[in-house]
N, C-alpha and C positions, 0 to 999 in steps of 0.2 A: 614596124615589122609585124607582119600577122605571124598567130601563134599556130604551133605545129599542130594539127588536131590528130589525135591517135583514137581509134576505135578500136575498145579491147571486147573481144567474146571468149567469158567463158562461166562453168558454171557453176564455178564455187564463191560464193558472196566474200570468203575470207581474202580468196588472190583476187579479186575484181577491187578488193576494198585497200590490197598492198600496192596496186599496178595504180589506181587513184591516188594516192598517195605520193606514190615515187615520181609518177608523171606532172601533177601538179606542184610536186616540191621544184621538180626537175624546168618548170613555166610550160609546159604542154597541155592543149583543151584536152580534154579527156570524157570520151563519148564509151557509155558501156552495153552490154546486150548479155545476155544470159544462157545462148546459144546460138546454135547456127540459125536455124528459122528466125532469133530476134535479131539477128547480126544482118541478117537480109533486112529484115522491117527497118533497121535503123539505116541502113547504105540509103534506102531508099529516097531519105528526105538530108543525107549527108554527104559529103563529100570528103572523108578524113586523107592526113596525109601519108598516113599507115594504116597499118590492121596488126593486132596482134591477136593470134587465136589460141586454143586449146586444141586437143586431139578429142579427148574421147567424153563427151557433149549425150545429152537424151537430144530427142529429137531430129538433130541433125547434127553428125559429128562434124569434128575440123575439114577434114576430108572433102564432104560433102558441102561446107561452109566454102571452102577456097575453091573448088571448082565452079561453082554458081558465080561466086565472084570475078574468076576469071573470062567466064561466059558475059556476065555483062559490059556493054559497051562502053560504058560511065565509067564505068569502074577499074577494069581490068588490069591498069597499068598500076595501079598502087602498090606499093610494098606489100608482103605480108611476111610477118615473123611467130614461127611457131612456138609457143611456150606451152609446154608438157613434162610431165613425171616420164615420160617415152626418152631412153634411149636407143632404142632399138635400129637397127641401117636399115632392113625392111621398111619399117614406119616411115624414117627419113626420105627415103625412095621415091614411094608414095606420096608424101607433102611435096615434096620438088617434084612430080608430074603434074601432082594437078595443078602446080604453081605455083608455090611456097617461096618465099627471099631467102630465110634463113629461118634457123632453128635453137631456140634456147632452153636449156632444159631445166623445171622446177627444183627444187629452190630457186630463183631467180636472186642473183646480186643485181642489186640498184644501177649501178654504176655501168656494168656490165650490157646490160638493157639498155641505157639511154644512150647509151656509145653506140649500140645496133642501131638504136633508133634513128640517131646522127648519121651512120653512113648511109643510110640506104635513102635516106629524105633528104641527101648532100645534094 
């Protein structure tokens, strides 16, 4: 059985270095980027079975990350699940128009995560 590839962008080395961790405990490839501009560079030559973003990114936030993604052709059907310090229903809004799956908020439980991860790649 091929393994789940998840593509996390975001741009704290410390939750890039948790969400590596939990996904690879968890047997998922795990592909990373550092923002929205590298989260594009890496789609480009990937094909993951998810996306997990951040909101608020230099460069190019979440926002801006998922709607590019959605615009592309390749791409656009993939999951994506937001993980952010954001709870706010405004922000939520906003990631589900420009096409967000789902939203989970920082601190991130393990468990909690790969169960998102599981339905939405079901």
């Amino acid at each position: 059985m091929n393994k789940t590839i998840v593509l996390t962008v975001d741009d704290s080395r410390t939750i890039r270095n948790m969400l590596l961790m939990t996904l690879s405990g968890a047997g998922f490839e795990t592909l990373q980027a550092e923002d929205g501009v590298h989260g594009l560079e890496v789609l480009d030559g990937s094909m993951p079975d998810v996306i997990i973003t951040d909101i608020n990114m230099p460069r190019m936030d979440g926002f801006g990350f998922i709607e590019n993604v959605r615009k592309s052709e390749r791409h656009r059907a993939i999951p994506i699940l937001v993980l952010t310090t954001e709870s706010d229903a405004e922000k939520k809004n906003r990631a589900r128009e420009a096409g967000a799956t789902g939203w989970i908020i920082k601190p991130f439980d393990p468990e909690k995560l790969i169960n998102a991860i599981q339905r939405v790649t079901a």
